[in-house]
N, C-alpha and C positions, 0 to 999 in steps of 0.2 A: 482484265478488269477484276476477274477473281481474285486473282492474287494481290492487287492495290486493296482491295474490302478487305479479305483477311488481314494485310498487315495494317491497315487503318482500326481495326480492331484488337490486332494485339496491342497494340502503341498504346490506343484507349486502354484498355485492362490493365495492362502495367504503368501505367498513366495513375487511374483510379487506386492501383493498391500502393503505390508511394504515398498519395495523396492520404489515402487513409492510415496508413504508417507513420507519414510525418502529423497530423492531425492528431494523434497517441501521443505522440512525443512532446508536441506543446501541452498536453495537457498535465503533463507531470509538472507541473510549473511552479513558478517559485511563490505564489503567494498565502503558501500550507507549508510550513518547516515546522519540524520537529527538533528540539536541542537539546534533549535529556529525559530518557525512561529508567524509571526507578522501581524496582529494582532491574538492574541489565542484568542480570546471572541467578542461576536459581542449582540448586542439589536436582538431580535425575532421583526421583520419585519421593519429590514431595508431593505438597498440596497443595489447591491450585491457591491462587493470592491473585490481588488486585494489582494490577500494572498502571502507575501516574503514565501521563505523556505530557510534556511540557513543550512549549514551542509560541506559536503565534498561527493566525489566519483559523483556528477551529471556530465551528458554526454550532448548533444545535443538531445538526444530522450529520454532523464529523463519525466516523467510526473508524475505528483501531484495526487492525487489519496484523493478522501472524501467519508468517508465510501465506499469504492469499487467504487467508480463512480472516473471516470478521468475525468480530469478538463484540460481548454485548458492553456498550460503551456509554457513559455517562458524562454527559456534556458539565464541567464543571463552570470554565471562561472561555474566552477567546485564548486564552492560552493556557489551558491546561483540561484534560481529560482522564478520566479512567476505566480502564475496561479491565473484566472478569476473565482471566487463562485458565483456563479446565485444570486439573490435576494428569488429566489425559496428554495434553501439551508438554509436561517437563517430567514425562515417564521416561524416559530416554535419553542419553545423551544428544546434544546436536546444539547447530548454530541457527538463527532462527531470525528472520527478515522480518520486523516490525516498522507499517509505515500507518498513515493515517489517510483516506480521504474524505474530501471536506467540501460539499459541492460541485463533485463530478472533475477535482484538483486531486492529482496523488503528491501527498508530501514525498522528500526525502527517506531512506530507508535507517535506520538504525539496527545493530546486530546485538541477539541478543543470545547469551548461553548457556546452554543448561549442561551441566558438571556432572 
């Protein structure tokens, strides 16, 4: 009997974390796209500057998001934003994951590079 509980409980737990895994997964959904930030490329140690993001599906609590880090963002339309990249952010060379979400939706990722 012990042993039918435990595995009835493992089945549940790994039950429970696909379920939350795949529940992730729709959420990056498609009604947040991004199709053009301007500028994608920047000199390693300039200053910071304003990044556009063009797309469709942005709300008023959209935020800009670089490599996981949110950025302070300005809701311009539904299809355009811009947020403020520190001087901190393109001290460096590197490639750099810019996505946006927008009601609890992650858009698509755009890549962006600093030189």
């Amino acid at each position: 009997m012990k042993l039918v509980c435990v595995l009835l409980l493992t089945v549940a737990s790994l039950g429970c974390g696909y379920g939350s895994m795949h529940n992730y997964n729709m959420m990056t959904g498609t009604s947040v796209q991004m199709s053009q930030i301007v500028p994608n490329t920047a000199t390693a140690g300039t200053a910071g500057f304003m990044l556009t993001v063009n797309g469709s599906g942005f709300s008023s609590n959209s935020v800009v998001y670089w490599n996981s880090m949110p950025l302070s963002t300005t809701f311009i339309s539904g299809n355009q934003l811009i947020a403020g990249v520190p001087a901190s952010e393109v001290a460096m060379p590197a490639t750099v994951q810019v996505y946006v979400n927008s009601n609890g939706m992650a858009s698509n990722m755009m890549k962006f590079t600093v030189n």
